[in-house]
C-alpha positions in Angstrom: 0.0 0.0 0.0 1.2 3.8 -1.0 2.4 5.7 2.1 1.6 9.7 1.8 4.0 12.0 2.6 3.1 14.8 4.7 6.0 16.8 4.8 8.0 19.5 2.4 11.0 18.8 0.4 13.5 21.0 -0.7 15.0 20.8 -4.0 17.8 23.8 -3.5 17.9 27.4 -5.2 17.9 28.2 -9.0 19.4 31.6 -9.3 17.1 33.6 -6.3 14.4 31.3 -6.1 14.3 28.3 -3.9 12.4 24.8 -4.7 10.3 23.0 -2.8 7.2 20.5 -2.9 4.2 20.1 -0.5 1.5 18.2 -0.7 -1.7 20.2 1.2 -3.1 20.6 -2.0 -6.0 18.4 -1.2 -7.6 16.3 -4.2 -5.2 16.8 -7.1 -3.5 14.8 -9.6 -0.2 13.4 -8.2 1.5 12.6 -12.2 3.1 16.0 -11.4 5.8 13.9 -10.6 6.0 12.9 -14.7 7.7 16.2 -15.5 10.2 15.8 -12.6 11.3 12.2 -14.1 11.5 13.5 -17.6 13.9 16.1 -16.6 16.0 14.1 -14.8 16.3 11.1 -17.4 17.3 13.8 -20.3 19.7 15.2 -17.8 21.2 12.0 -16.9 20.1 10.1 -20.2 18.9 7.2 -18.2 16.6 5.3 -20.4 18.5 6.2 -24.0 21.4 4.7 -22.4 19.8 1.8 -21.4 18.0 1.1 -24.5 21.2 1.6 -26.3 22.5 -1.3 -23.8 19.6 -3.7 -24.3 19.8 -3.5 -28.4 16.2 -4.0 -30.5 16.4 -6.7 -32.5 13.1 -6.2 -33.8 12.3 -5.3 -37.5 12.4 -1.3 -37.5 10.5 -1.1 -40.0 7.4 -2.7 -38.4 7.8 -0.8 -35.6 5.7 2.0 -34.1 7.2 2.4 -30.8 10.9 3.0 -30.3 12.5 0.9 -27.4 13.2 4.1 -25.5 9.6 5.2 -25.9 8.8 1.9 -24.4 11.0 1.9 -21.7 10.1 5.3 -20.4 6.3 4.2 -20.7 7.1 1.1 -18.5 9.8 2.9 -15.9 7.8 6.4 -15.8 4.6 4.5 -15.3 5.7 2.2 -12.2 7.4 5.2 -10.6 4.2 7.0 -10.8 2.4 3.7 -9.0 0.6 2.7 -12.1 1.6 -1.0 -12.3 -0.7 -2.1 -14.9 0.1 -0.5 -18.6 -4.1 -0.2 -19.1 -3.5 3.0 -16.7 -1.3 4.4 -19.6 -3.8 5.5 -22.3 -5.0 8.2 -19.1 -1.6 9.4 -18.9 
């Protein structure tokens, strides 16, 4: 079961302004979250690298989806507590 977290969190200062995260906002979407992943796998190039690890031996050309795509579906998805990938289309 998902534990809430009450508290704050402090992400540091960009140029004068500081960071930070609460959650009193009451009933709101929690896939915030989303736009905080993204910027930290094109920063750190997480999932490119590791589809460039894992290879697709498929046939391109038949493809719709490239690994990557897939990948940050899949990882983004469970980070955000959707486990199932029928929860994606919503996304």
């Amino acid at each position: 079961m998902t534990e809430c977290y009450q508290g704050r969190l402090r992400f540091g200062r960009v140029d004068r302004r500081s960071v930070e995260a609460n959650f009193s906002g009451g009933e709101i979407s929690s896939d915030g979250g989303a736009l905080l992943l993204r910027q930290i796998d094109q920063r750190l190039n997480l999932t490119a690298s590791l589809a460039k690890a894992i290879g697709d031996p498929r046939r391109q050309a038949s493809c719709d989806h490239k690994l990557v795509t897939l990948l940050r579906q899949r990882i983004f998805g469970l980070a955000l507590g959707y486990e199932d990938v029928d929860d994606h289309d919503s996304l």
